[in-house]
C-alpha positions in Angstrom: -88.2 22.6 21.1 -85.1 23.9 18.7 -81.5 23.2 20.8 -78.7 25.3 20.7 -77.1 22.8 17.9 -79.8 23.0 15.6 -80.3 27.0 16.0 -76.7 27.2 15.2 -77.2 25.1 12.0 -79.9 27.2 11.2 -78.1 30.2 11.5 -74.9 29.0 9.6 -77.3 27.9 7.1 -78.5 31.0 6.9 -75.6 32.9 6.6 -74.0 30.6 4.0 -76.7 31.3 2.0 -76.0 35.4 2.2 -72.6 34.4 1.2 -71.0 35.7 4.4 -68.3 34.3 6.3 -68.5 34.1 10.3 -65.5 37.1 9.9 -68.1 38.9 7.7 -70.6 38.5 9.8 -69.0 39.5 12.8 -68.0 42.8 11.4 -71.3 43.6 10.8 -73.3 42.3 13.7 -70.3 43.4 16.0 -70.5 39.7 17.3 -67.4 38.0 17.9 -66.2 35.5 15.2 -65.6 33.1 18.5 -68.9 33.8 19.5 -70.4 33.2 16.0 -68.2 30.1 16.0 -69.5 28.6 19.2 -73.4 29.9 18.5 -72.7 28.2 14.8 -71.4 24.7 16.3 -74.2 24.8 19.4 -71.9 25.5 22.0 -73.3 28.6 23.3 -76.2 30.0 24.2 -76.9 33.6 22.7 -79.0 36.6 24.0 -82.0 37.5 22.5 -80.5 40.4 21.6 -77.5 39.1 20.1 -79.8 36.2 17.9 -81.8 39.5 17.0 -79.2 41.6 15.7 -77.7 38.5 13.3 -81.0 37.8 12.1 -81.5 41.3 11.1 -78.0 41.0 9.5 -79.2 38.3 7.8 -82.4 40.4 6.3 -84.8 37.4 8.0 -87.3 38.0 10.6 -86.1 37.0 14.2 -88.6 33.8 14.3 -87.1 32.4 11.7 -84.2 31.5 13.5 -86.1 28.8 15.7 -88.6 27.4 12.3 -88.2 25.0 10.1 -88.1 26.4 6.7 -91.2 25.1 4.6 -91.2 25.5 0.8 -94.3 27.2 0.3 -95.2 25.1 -3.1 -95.3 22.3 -0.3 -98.0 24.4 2.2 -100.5 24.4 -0.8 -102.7 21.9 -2.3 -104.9 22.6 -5.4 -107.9 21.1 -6.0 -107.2 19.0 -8.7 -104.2 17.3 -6.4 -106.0 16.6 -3.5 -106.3 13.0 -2.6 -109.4 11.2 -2.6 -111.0 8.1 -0.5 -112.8 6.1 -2.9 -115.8 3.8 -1.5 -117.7 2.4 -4.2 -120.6 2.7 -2.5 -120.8 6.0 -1.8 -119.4 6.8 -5.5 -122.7 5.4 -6.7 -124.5 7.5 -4.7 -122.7 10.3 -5.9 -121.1 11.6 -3.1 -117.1 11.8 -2.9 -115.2 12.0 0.1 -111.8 14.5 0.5 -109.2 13.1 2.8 -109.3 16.7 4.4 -112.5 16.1 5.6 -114.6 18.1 3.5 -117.8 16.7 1.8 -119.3 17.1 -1.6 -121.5 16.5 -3.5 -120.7 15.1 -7.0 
């Protein structure tokens, strides 16, 4: 479960990234820069409303907030990268194990 600190990095992170300051941000989420302040260094606990109009601010879906952001070169593995199990034995028997789980024949 995501605390208050670490939803705060995330949306400072966030933010930084859009190239707004808290003041900017405040202006256009109508949030207070205190209240952006304390949210940003974990020391308050927002409203679902409130996270949801500063993630729309920030043009990122409201769930976002509370993930882990995952590179999506990093969610994929092709074929020709996957790692293999090899057993000698079964090699001569031409079968090949995928560390997946998947079987195939060779």
């Amino acid at each position: 479960m995501m605390d208050n600190l670490e939803l705060g990095q995330t949306i400072a992170k966030l933010r930084k990234n859009k190239n707004y300051t808290i003041k900017q941000l405040s202006e256009i989420t109508n949030v207070t820069s205190s209240m952006l302040s304390q949210i940003e260094r974990g020391l308050s606990s927002p409203s679902l409303n409130t996270l949801r109009v500063i993630a729309d601010a920030l043009d990122v879906p409201l769930f976002s907030l509370f993930t882990e952001f995952v590179p999506t070169k990093d969610l994929i593995t092709r074929a020709n990268s996957r790692k293999k199990n090899h057993i000698p034995i079964i090699e001569q028997l031409g079968i090949f194990i995928i560390v997946s789980g998947f079987k195939r024949l060779h």
